[in-house]
N, C-alpha and C positions, 0 to 999 in steps of 0.2 A: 504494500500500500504506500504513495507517494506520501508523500509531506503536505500535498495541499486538498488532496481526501480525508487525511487523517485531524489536519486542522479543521475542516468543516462540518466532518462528525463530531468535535467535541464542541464546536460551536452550536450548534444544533442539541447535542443533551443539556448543555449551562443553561440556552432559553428553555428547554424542557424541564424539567430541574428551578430553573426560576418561574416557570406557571405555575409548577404545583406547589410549589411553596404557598406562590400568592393565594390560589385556590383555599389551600386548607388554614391557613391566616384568617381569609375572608370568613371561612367558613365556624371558624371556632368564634371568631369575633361577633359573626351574626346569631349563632347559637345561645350563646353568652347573653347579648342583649336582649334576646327575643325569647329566649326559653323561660323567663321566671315569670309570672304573670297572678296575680292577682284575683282571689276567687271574686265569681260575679255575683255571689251573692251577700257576703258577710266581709264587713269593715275590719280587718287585723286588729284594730285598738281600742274596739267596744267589747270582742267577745273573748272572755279567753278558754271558754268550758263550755260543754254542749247545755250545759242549764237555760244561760243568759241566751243563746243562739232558739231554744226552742221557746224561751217566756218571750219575747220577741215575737217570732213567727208562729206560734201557735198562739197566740193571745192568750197564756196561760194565768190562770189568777191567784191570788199569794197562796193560799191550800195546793194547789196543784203544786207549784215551785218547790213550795217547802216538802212535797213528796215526793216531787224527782231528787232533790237536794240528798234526802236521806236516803233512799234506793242506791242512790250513785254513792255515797259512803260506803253504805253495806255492799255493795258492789267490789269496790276498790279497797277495802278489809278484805274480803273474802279471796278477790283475787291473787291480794300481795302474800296471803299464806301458802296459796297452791303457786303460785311464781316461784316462791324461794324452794316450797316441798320440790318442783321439778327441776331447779336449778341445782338443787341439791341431791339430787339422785341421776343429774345429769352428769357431776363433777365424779361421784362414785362410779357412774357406769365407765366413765372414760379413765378412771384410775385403773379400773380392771381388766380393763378393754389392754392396757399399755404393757401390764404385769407383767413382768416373767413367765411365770406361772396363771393363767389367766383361768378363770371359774365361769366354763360357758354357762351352766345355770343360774349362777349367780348376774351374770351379761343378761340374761334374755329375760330374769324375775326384772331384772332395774328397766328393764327396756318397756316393760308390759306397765311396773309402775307409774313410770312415765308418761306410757300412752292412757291408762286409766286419766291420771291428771289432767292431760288433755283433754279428755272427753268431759270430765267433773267442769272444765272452765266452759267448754261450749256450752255446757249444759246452765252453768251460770249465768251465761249472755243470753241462753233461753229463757230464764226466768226473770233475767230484769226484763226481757222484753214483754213476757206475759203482764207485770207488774205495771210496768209505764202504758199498755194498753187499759188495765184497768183504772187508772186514774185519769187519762184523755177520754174529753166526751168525742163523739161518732164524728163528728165536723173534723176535730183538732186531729182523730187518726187516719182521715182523709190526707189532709195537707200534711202530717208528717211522712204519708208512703212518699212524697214527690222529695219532702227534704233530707231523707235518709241518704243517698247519694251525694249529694253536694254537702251534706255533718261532712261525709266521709274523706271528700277530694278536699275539703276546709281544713281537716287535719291533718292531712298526709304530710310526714315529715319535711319531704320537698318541697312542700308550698306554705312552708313559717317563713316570717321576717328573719333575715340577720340578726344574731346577739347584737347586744350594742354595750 
């Protein structure tokens, strides 16, 4: 290959080589700006808990509040015990899992425990849900099937404010 093919194929990869650069530049830049957005329905610095977002949009009145208020206690007690029981029979199954000597019955008892736990918490989310249907009137569990999705996209880790 001469000297002035060999110059023109490297000129020709540097402009190549400098489009995609640009490309994925632009691209991360536009992602960046454009990906963080704003739920359309709930103001970040009126709500900070689903109480205030449903006495809001359900028109809830202070009995009601004060029923969600304590459900969601009971709630979040209940849950922080089965959290830690499965975080803690999570940390044992992986100690044994690593063993030396490893105790497959003792593996697949902690495994079952575990999934028990799990099933005990869904079953909890069952019953607050039973719970909060019986303290909204027929109107209020109307409009909360529509707000269930957008509680949910409200909270998603991804879509909080920046610490400050």
């Amino acid at each position: 290959m001469d000297i002035f093919t060999q110059k023109k194929l490297l000129s020709r990869a540097v402009v190549i080589l400098i489009v995609l650069n640009m490309c994925v530049i632009g691209f991360v830049i536009w992602k960046t700006t454009n990906g963080k957005h704003e739920p359309s329905l709930f103001p970040k610095a009126e709500f900070r808990d689903v109480s205030g977002i449903l006495k809001t949009e359900l028109d809830l009145n202070e009995k009601q509040v004060e029923q969600i208020k304590q459900l969601r206690t009971d709630f979040f007690e209940k849950e922080k015990i089965l959290t830690k029981q499965i975080r803690n029979e999570r940390d044992s199954m992986n100690q044994e899992m690593f063993n030396k000597h490893t105790n497959d019955e003792l593996v697949k008892l902690l495994a079952k425990n575990i999934a028990d736990n799990e099933y005990k918490m869904e079953m909890l989310r069952y019953d607050q849900a039973l719970q909060l249907k019986k303290i909204c009137k027929p109107e209020q569990l109307e409009k909360f099937e529509t707000l269930v999705l957008q509680i949910r996209d409200y909270f998603r880790p991804d879509n909080q404010p920046p610490p400050k």
